[in-house]
C-alpha positions as CSV (number, residue, x, y, z in Angstrom):
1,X,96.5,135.1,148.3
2,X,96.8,138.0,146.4
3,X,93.2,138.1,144.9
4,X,92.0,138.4,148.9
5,X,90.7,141.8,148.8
6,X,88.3,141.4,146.0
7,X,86.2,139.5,148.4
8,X,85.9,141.6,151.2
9,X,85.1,144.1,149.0
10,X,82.4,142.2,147.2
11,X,80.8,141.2,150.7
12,X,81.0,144.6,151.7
13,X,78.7,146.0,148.8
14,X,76.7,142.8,149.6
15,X,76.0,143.3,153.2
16,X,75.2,147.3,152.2
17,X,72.6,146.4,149.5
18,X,71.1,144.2,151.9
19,X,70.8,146.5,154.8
20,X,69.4,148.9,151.9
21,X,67.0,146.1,150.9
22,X,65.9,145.4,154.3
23,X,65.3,149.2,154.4
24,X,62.7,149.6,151.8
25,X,60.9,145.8,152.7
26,X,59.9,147.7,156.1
27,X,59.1,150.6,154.4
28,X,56.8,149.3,152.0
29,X,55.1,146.6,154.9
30,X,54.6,150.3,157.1
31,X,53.1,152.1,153.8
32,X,50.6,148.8,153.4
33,X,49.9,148.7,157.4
34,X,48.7,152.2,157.3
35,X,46.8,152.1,153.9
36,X,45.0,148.8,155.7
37,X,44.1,151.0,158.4
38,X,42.7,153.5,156.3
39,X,40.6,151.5,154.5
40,X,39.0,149.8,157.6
41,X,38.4,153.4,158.9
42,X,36.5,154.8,155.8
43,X,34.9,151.1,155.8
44,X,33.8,151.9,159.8
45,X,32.3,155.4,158.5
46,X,30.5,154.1,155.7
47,X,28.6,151.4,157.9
48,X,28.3,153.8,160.1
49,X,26.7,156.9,158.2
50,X,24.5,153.9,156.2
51,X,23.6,152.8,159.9
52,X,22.0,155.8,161.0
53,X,20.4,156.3,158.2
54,X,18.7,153.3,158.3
55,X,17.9,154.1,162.0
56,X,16.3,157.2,160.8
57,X,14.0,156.2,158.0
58,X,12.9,153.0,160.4
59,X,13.5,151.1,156.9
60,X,10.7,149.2,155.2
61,X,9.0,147.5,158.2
62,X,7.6,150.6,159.5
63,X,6.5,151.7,156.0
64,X,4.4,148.8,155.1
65,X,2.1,148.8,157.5
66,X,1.9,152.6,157.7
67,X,0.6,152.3,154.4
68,X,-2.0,149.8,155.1
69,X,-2.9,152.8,157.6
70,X,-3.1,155.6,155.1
71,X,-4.9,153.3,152.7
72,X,-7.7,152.9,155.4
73,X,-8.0,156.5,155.6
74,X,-8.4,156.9,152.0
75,X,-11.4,154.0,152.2
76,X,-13.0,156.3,154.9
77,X,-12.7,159.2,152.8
78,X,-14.1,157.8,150.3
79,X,-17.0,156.5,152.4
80,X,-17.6,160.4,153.6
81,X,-17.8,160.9,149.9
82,X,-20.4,158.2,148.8
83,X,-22.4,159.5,151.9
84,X,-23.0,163.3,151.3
85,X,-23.6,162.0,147.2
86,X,-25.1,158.7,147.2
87,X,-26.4,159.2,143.7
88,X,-22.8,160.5,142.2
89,X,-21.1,157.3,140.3
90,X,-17.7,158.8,140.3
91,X,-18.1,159.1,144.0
92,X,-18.8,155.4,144.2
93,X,-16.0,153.8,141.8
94,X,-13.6,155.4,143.5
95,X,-14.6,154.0,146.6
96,X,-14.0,150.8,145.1
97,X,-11.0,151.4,143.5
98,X,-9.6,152.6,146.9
99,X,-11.7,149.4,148.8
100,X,-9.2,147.0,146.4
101,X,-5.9,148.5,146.6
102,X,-6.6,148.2,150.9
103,X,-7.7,144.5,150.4
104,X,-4.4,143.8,147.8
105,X,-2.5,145.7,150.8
106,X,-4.1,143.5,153.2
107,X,-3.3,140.0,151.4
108,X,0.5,140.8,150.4
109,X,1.9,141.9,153.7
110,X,1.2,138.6,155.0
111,X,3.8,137.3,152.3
112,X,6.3,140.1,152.3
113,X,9.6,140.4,154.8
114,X,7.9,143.1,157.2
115,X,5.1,140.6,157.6
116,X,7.2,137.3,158.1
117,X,9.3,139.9,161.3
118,X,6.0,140.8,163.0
119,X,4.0,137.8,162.8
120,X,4.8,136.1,166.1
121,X,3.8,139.8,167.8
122,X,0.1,140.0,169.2
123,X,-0.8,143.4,167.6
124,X,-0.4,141.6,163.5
125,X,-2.5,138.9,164.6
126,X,-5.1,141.3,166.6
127,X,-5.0,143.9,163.5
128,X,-5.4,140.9,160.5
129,X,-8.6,139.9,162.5
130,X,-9.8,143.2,162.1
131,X,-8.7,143.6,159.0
132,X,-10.4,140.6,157.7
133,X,-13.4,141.0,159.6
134,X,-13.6,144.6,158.0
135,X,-13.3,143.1,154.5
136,X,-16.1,140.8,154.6
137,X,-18.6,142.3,155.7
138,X,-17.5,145.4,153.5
139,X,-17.6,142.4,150.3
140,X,-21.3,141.9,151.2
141,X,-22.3,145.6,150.6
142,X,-20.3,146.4,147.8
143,X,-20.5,143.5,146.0
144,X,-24.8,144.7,144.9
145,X,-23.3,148.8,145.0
146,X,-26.0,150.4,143.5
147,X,-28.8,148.5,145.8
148,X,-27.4,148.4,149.2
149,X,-24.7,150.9,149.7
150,X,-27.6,153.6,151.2
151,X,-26.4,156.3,153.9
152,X,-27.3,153.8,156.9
153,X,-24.8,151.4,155.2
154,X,-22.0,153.3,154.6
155,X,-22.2,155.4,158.4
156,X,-21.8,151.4,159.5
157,X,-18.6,150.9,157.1
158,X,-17.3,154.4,158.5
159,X,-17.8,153.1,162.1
160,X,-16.2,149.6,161.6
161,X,-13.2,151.5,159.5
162,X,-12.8,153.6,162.6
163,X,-12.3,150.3,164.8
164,X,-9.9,148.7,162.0
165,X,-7.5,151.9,162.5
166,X,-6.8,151.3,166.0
167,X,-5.3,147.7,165.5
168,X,-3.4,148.7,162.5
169,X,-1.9,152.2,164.8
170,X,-0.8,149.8,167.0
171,X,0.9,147.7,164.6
172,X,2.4,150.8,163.3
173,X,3.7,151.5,166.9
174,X,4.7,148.1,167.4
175,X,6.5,148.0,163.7
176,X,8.5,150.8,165.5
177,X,10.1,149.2,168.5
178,X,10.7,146.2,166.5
179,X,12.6,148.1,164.1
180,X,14.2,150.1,166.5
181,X,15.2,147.3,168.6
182,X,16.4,145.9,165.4
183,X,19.0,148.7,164.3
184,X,20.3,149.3,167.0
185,X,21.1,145.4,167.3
186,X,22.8,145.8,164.3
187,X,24.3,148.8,164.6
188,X,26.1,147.2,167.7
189,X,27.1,144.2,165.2
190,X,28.5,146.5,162.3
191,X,30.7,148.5,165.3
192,X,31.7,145.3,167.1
193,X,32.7,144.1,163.9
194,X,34.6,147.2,163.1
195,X,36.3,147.2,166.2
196,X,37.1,143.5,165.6
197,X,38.5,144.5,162.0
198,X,40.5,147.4,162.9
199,X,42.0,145.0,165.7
200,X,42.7,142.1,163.3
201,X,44.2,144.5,161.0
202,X,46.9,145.9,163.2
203,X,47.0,142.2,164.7
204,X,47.9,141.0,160.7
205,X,50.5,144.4,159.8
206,X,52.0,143.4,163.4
207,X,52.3,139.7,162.6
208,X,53.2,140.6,158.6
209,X,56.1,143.1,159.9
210,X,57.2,140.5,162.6
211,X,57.2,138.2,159.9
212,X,59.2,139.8,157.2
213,X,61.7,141.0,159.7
214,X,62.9,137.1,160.2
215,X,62.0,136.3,156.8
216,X,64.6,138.9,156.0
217,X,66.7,138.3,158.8
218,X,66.3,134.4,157.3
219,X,67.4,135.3,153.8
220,X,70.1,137.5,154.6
221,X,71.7,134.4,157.2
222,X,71.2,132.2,154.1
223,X,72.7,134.5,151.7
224,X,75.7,135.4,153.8
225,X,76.0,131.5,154.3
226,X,75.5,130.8,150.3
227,X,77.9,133.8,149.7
228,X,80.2,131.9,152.0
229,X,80.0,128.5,150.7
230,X,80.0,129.8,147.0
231,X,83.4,131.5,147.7
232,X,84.8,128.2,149.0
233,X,83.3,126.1,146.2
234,X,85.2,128.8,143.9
235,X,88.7,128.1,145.8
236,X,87.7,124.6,145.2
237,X,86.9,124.8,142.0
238,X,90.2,127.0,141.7
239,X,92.1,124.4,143.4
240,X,90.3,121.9,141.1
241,X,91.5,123.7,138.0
242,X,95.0,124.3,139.0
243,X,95.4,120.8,139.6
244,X,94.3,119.6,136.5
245,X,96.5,121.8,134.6
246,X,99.2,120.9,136.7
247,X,98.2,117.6,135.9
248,X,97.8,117.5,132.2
249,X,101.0,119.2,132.1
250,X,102.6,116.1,134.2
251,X,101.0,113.8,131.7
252,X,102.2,115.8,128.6
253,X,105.9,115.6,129.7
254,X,105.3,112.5,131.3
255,X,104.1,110.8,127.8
256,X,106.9,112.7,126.3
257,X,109.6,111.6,128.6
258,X,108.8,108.5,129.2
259,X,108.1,107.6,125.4
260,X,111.5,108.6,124.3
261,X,113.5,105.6,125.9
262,X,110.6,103.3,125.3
263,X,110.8,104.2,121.4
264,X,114.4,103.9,121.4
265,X,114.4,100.5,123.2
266,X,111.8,99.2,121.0
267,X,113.8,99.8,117.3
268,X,117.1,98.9,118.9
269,X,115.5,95.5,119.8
270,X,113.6,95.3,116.4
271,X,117.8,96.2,114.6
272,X,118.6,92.8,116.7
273,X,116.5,90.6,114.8
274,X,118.8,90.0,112.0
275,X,121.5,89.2,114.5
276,X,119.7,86.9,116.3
277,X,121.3,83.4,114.6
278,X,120.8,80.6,117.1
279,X,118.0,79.6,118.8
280,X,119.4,80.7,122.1
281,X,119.1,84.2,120.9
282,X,116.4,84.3,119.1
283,X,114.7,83.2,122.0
284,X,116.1,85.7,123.8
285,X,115.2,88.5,121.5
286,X,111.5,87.0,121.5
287,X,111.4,87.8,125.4
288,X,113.1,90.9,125.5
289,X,110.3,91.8,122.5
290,X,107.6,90.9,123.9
291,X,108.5,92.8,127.1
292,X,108.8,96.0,125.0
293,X,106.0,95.6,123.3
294,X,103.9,95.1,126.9
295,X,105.8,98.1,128.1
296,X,105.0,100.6,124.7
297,X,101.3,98.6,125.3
298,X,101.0,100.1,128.8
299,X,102.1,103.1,128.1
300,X,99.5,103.7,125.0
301,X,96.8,102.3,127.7
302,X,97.6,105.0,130.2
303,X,98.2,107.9,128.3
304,X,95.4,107.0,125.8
305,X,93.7,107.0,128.7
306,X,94.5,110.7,130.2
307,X,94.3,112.0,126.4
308,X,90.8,111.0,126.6
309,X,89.7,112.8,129.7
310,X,91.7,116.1,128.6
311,X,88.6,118.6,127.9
312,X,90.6,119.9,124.8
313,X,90.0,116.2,123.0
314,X,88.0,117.0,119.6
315,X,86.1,114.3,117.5
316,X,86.9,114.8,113.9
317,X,83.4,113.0,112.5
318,X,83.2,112.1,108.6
319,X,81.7,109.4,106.8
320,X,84.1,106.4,106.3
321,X,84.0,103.4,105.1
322,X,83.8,100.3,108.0
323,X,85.5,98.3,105.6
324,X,88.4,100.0,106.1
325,X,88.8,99.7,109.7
326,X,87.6,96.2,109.3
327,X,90.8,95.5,106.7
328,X,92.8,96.5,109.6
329,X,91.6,94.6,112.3
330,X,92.2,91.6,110.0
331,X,96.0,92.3,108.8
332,X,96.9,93.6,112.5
333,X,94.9,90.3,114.3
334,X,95.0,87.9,111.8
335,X,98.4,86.5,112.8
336,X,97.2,86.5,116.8
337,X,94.2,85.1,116.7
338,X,96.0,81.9,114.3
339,X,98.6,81.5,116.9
340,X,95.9,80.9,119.3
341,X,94.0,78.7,117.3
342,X,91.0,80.8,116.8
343,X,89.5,81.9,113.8
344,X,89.0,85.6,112.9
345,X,85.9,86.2,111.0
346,X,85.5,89.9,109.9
347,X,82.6,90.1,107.7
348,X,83.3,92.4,104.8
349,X,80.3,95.4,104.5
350,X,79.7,98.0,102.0
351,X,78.5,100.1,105.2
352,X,79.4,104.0,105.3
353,X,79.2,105.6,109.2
354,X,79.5,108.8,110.2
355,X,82.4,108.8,113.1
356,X,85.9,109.7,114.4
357,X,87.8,107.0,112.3
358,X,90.5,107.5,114.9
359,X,88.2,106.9,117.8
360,X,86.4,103.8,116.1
361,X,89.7,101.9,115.1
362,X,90.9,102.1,118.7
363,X,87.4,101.1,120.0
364,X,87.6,98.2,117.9
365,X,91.1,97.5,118.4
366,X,90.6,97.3,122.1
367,X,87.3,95.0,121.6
368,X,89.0,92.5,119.1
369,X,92.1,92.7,121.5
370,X,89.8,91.8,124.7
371,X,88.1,88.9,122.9
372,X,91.5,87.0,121.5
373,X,93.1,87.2,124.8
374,X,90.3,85.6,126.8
375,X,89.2,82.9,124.4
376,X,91.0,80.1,124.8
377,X,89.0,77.6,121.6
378,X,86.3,78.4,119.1
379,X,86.4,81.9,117.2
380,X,86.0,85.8,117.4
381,X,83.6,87.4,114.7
382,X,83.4,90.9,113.9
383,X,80.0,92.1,112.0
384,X,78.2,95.1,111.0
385,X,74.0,94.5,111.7
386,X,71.1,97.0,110.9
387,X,70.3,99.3,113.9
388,X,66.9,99.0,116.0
389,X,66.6,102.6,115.0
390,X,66.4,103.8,110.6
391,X,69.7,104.9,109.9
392,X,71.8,103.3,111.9
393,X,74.2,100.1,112.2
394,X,75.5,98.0,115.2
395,X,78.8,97.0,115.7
396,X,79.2,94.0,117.3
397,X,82.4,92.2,118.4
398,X,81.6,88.4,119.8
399,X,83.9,85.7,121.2
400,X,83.0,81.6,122.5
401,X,85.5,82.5,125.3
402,X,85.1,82.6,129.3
403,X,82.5,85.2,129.7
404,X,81.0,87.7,132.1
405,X,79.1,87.2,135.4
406,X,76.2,89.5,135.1
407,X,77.8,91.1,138.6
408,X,80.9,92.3,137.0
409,X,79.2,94.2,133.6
410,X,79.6,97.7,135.2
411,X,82.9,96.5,136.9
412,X,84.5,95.8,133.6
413,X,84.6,99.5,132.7
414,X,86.4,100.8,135.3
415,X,90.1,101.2,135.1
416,X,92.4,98.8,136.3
417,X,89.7,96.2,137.0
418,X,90.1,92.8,135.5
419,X,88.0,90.0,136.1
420,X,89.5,86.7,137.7
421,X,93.2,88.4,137.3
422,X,93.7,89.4,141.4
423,X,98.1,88.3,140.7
424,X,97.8,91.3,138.1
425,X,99.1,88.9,135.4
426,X,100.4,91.5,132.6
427,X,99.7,89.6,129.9
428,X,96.3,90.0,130.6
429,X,96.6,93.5,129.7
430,X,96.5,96.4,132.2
431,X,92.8,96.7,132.5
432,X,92.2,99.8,130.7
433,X,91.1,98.4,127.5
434,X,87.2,99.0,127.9
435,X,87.6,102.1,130.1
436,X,88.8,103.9,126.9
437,X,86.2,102.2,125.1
438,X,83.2,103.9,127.0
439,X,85.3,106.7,126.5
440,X,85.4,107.0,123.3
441,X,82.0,106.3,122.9
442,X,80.8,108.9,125.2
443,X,83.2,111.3,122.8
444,X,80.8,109.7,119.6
445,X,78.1,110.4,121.8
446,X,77.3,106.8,121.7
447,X,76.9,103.6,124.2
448,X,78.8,100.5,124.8
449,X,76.6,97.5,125.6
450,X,78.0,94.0,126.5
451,X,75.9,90.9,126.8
452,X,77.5,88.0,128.7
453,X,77.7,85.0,131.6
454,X,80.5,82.9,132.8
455,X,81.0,79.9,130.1
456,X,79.1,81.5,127.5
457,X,81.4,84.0,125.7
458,X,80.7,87.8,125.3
459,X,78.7,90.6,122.9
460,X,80.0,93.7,122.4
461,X,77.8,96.3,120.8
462,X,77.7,99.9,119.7
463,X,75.6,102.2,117.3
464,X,76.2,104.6,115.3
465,X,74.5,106.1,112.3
466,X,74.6,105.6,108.7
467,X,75.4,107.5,105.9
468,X,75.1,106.9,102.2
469,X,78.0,105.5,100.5
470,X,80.5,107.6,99.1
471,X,82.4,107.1,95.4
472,X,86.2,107.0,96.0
473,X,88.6,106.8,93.1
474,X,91.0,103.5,94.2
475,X,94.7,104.5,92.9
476,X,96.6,101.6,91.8
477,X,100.1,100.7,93.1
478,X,102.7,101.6,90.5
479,X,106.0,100.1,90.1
480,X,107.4,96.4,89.7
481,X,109.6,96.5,92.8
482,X,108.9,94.6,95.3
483,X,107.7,96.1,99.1
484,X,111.4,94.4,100.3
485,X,113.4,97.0,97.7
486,X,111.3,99.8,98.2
487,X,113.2,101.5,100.7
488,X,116.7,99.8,99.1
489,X,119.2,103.1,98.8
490,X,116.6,105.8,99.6
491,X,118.0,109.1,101.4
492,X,116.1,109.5,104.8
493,X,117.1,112.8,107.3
494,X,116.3,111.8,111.1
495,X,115.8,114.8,113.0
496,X,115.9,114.1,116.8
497,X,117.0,116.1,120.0
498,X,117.1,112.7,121.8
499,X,120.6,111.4,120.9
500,X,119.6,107.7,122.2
501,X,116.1,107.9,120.2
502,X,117.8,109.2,116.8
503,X,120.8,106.7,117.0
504,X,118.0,104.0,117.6
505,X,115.7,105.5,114.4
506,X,119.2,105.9,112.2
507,X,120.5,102.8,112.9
508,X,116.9,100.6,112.1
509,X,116.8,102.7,109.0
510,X,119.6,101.8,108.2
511,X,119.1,98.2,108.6
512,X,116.5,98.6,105.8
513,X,118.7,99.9,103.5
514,X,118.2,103.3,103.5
515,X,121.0,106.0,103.2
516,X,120.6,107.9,106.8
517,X,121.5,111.2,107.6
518,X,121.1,111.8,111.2
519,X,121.1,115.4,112.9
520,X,120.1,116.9,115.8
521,X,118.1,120.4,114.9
522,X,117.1,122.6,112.2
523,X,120.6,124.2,111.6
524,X,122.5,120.6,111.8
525,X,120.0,120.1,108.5
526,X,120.6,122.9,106.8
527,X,124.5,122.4,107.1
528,X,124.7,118.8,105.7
529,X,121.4,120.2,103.0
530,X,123.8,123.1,101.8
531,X,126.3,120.0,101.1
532,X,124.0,118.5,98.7
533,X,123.0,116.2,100.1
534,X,119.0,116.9,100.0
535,X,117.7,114.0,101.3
536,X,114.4,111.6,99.8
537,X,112.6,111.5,102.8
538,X,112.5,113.7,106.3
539,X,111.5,111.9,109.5
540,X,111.5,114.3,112.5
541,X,111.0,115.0,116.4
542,X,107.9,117.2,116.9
543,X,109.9,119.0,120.0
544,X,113.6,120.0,119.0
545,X,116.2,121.9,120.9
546,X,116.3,126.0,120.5
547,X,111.9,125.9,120.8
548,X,111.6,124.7,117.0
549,X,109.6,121.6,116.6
550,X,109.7,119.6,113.3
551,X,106.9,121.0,111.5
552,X,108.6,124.1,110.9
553,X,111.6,122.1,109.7
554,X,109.7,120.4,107.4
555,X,108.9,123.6,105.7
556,X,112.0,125.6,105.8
557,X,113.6,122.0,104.0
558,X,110.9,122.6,101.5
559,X,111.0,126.7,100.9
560,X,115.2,125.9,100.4
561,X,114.9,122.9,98.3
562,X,112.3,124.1,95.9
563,X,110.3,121.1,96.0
564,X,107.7,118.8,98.4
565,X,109.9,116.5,100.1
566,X,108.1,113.3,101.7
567,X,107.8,113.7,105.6
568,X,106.7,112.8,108.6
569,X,106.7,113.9,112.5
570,X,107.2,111.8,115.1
571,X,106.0,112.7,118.9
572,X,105.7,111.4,122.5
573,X,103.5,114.7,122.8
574,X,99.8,113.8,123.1
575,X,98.6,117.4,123.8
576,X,95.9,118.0,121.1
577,X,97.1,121.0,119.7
578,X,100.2,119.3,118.4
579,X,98.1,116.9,116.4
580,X,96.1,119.6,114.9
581,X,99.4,121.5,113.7
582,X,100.6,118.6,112.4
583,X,97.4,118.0,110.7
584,X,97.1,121.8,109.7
585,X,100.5,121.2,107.6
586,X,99.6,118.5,105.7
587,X,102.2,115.8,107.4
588,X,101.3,112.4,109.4
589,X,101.9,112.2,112.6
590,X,103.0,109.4,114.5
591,X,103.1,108.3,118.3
592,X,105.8,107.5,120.4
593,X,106.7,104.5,120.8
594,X,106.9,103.5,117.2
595,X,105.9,100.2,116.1
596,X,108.7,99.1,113.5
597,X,106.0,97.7,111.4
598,X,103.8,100.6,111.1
599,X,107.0,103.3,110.5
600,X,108.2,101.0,107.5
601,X,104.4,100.8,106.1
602,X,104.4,104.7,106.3
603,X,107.7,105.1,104.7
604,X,106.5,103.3,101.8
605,X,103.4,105.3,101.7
606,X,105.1,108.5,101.6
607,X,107.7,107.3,99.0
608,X,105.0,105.6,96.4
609,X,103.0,109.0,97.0
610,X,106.0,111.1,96.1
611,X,106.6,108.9,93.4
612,X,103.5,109.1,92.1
């Protein structure tokens, strides 16, 4: 292929911006290892320096009960005190003072932390004896101070104070290996823990390295492997494309091609009719009809049928009247549906949608089609109901004929599938029909719902939504002729490449009575125009020879005769652009093959229009 280096280049930058990528991931997981590290080192210090610290000042524990020790001494000095001036009051509140802050030390370190460590040791039991012991019989003297507190007194207090000391020195003492023993327990912890945490931490940037490395190695397997598989889904999709270019192009000149001799055999069959004088014949002609009509019936089906998938199919929505497209189904079933013996009802509505009228004639069309052919006795009613939702209408399109089986609801839609029609009987239609009913309705952005069983007809339904009714200004029909003379003696141009397809238009034109001028291409019409012989009415090919088509015929006929002439295009074409150009110059387009019918409805059309 001739694109192929664009990809090796494009993997190339790939594979280097991943290498780069994989680069920096490492880089940043060794940049967050080592701050990790750090952080547990400073942590370790920290504990550390707040470890020794802690082993240094012997923390509260010690403290508390040295204080109970200090507070002792200050009772004893106070003692000495009251016993060199037994008669100084100063000297004796203070004694007090100093008595009640040693009791109040006495009574809370039972209920503080340092008491609740030491308590199962011998030396706090041995020392609150003595504490206690000291305390009441110290409550009896001071309790009467000025009476009983005399020198013999207080030399006793001094003496039992002095015995009280030693238990509380060795509960200092004893404090102190407790407390040591203590710290250095936990200073084991905090350093076994460090140890642990520095460990865990180069365990974790080890296993977070090891980790992102076949993360990395993961994503970059799955991103070569995407890369691959995105390049092959883009040759697919390639592929994809090309084909369906190649095959809308196949269908284009296939409708166009095959069209031509279907569009010519169908008016040369309809210029038999008058010929047709015995019943032999007409019989005959009634056959060889009918086949045509199958064949141009076919044809519509299966190119209706590609136009529909083509992505460049627009919806042209406005508000129309249903009446309208109701009046049709009548005049173009009415005749059917009485051979048959069924009755057509098509309840007349005042109704206003907003839709493709295109799109809902030949959704309709189809449906009404569908329900004449398989109903055999009873009737076929069309009717417009109010929607489930505000603002909207059904559609519904019902029939007493054979019906459905639940099974075969989804079936139905799918091309080529008929129900209880294995021998492919053609005049059962092609199976088609409802396959480009859902799609048009998927191009109204609407649903197709059926409602059915075997014996007990079908429903048809679809919504769309309502719009307010519109004023249109009704012209009436001028002239006294009658539709038989209408075309009597008028001057019609036939454009057409196709030598069988123009002969077959001329001569069924003729056989109307018109006065036909038959050419082959834009100069052909300008020689036999220059004549003067400006013709009434232009009917032309879309495609003609030299890459001219008929639009632009139609306006260089126009520009040279000075005035509007009546025209219309005719085309086997049914690319989407040609219907907009035809549209864009203001002419009507019709579709290969031509029904004789509609062309001779449209003639008269354009001629009352130009008359008018």
């Amino acid at each position: 292929m001739s694109h192929s280096p664009a990809p090796t280049v494009r993997s190339a930058s790939n594979d280097a911006s991943k290498s780069l990528t994989a680069i920096g991931w490492l880089a940043a997981a060794l940049v967050i290892g080592l701050l990790v590290l750090g952080v547990g080192w400073y942590q370790y210090l920290q504990i550390d320096r707040v470890t020794q610290a802690s082993v240094r000042g012997r923390d509260n524990l010690i403290w508390d009960f040295y204080k109970l020790e200090l507070q002792l001494a200050n009772v004893q000095l106070a003692l000495r005190e009251v016993r060199a001036q037994p008669a100084r009051s100063n000297a004796v509140a203070e004694l007090v003072d100093e008595y009640n802050i040693l009791v109040s030390q006495v009574q809370l370190l039972q209920t503080l932390n340092s008491g609740l460590v030491m308590r199962g040791h011998e030396s706090f039991a041995s020392a609150m004896v003595a504490a206690h012991a000291f305390i009441d019989k110290t409550d009896v003297y001071l309790a009467e101070t000025p009476k009983l507190l005399t020198s013999s007194v207080v030399q006793g207090l001094l003496r039992d104070s002095a015995e009280l000391r030693r238990p509380l020195h060795r509960l200092v003492l004893d404090a102190y290996l407790v407390e040591n023993e203590r710290a250095s327990t936990e200073l084991k912890e905090i350093r076994r823990f460090t140890v642990y945490y520095g460990l865990t931490s180069t365990f974790l940037i080890v296993l977070t390295l090891w980790a992102g490395w076949l993360v990395l190695r993961n994503l970059t397997f799955k991103q070569r492997r995407q890369a691959q598989q995105s390049e092959v889904l883009r040759e697919k999709k390639d592929l994809a494309e090309a084909a369906a270019q190649a095959k809308s192009r196949f269908l284009s000149a296939a409708s166009h091609d095959l069209r031509q001799p279907a569009h010519a055999l169908g008016l040369f069959v309809s210029q038999l009719a008058p010929m047709a004088t015995n019943p032999q014949a007409r019989r005959l002609l009634a056959g060889a009809n009918a086949a045509v009509q199958d064949m141009q019936n076919m044809l519509d089906g299966l190119f209706d049928l590609s136009r529909l998938d083509a992505p460049t199919t627009q919806v042209q929505l406005k508000a129309l009247p249903l009446e309208s497209v109701f009046e049709q189904l009548r005049n173009g079933f009415g005749c059917d549906a009485a051979a048959k013996g069924l009755r057509l009802r098509v309840r007349g509505t005042d109704v206003w949608v907003h839709s493709d009228p295109v799109l809902l004639h030949r959704i309709l069309l189809n449906l009404v089609s569908n329900a004449i052919r398989y109903t055999d006795n009873g009737a076929v009613l069309v009717a417009c109901r109010p929607g489930r939702q505000a603002g909207s209408v059904r559609l519904e399109v019902r029939d007493s004929g054979v019906g459905i089986a639940p099974a075969d609801h989804d079936k139905i839609f799918q091309e080529f599938h008929q129900v209880n029609n294995p021998q492919r009987d053609r005049t059962k239609g092609l199976g088609v029909g409802l396959a480009i009913v859902q799609r048009c309705c998927r191009l109204l952005n609407t649903t197709i719902t059926v409602r059915s069983a075997l014996g007990c007809g079908a429903c048809f339904s679809l919504t769309l939504a309502r719009v307010a009714s519109q004023n249109t200004a009704l012209r009436a029909d001028g002239g006294a002729e009658t539709l038989a003379n209408e075309l009597v003696g008028l001057g019609v141009l036939v454009v057409d490449d196709d030598a069988l397809g123009c002969e077959a238009l001329a001569g069924l034109l003729a056989s109307w009575g018109c006065r036909v001028t038959a050419v082959h291409g834009l100069q052909d019409a300008l020689a036999q125009c220059q004549r003067g012989q400006w013709p009434d009415l232009i009917v032309s090919d879309f495609r003609l020879a030299d890459a001219q088509n008929g639009v632009t015929l139609v306006h260089v006929l126009r520009e040279r005769a000075g005035r509007p002439i009546a025209a219309c295009v005719i085309s086997g074409d049914t690319d989407a652009k040609v219907v907009q150009q035809v549209q864009a110059a203001g002419l009507v387009l019709l579709g290969k093959p031509v029904r004789p019918a509609k062309l001779r409805g449209l003639l008269r059309h354009l001629v009352r229009e130009h008359v008018d």
